[in-house]
N, C-alpha and C positions, 0 to 999 in steps of 0.2 A: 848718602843718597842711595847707592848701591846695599844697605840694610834695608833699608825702606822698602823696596824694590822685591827683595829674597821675602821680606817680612810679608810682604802683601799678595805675592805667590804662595808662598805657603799657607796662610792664613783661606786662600781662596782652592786651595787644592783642598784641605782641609774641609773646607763648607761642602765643596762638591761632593767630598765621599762623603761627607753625613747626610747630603740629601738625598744620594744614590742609595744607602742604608738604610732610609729611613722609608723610602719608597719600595722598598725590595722586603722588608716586612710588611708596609701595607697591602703589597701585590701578592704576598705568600699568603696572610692572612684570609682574603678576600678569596683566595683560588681553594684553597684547603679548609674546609670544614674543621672546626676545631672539635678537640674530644665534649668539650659541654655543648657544644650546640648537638652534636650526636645523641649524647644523654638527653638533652632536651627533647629531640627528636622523638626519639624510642618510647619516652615517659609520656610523649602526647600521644602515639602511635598505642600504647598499654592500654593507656585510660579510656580515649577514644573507643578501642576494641572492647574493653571489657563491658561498656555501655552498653556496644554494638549485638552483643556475644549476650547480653543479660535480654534485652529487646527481641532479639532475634532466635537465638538458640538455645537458653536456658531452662525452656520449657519442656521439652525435650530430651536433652542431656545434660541437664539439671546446673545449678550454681558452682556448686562442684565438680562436675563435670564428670560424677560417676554414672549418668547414663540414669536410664531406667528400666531395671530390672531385664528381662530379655527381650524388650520390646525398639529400646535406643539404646544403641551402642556407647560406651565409655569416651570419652576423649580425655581423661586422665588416665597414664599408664597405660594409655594404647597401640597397640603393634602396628595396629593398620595406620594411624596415624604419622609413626615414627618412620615407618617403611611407604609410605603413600604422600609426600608434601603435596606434588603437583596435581595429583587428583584428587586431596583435598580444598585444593582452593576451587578447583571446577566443579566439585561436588556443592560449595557454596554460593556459587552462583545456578547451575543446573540443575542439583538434586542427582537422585537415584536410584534406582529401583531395581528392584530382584534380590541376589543373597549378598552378602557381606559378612568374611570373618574376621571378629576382632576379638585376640586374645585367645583363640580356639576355640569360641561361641560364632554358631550363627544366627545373623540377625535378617530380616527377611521385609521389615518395615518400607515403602518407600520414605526418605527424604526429599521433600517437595524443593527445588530449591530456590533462590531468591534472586531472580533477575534483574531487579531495580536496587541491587546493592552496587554502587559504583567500586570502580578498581582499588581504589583508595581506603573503600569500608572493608571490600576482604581483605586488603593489606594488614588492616589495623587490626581486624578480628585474629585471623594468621596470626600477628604480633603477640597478643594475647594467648590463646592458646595451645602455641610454642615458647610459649617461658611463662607456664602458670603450672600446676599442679608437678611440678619437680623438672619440665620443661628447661632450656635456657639454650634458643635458638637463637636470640637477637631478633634486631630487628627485620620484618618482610617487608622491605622499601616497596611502595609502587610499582614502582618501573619494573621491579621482579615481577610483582605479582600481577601487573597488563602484561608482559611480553608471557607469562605462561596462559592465563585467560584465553590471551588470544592463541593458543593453541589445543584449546581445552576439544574434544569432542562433545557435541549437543547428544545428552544420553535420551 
């Protein structure tokens, strides 16, 4: 009877830790973002943007993003870009006017900017054209891109 007894302690110690185990990966899982849902992220945050990016800014500074001629500045292989994140996402939403040097050309065009693009659409645009044309910025999560917005100056 006293086997019985050990037998059925153990056997219940036993369940306990696998259900403590078993709960402590579902509670990891849920809390931390895995690498594929990341990738998925990023891949809809690309595509979203480059839509956004084709819609909105390709006119411009063309599909490729070599600009037009000395009229629209480059956003491939750009210094101001590389050297400027924050005041390119406020330049997306405000625009800007007067000179701007990119690549040691100046450009002198305003860019009108887009005020009914939500936080979320410069995020995605950002996302796009920081890892396109030799770029690989990752992704520009929201949350980045409203906490700098809201610090943008209205040009």
């Amino acid at each position: 009877m006293g086997n019985k007894r050990v037998a059925k302690n153990s056997t219940d110690i036993l369940c306990t830790a696998l259900l403590v185990v078993i709960l402590a990966l579902i509670f990891s899982s849920s809390c931390n973002p895995s690498k594929q849902e990341e990738k998925n992220k990023f891949t809809n945050y690309f595509r979203q943007g480059e839509q956004l990016y084709v819609n909105h800014c390709s006119n411009c500074h063309q599909i490729n993003g070599t600009g037009l001629g000395r009229v629209y500045p480059p956003l491939s292989q750009s210094d101001y870009m590389q050297e400027n994140f924050e005041s390119v996402l406020c330049l997306m939403r405000h625009g800007i006017e007067g000179e701007l040097m990119v690549n040691g050309k100046q450009y002198n065009q305003p860019m009108p900017g887009i005020p009914t693009l939500t936080d979320l659409e410069i995020a995605e645009i950002a996302t796009y054209i920081y890892n396109t044309w030799g770029n690989s910025r990752g992704i520009i999560d929201v949350k980045d891109a409203e906490r700098i917005l809201q610090g943008c100056n209205k040009q």
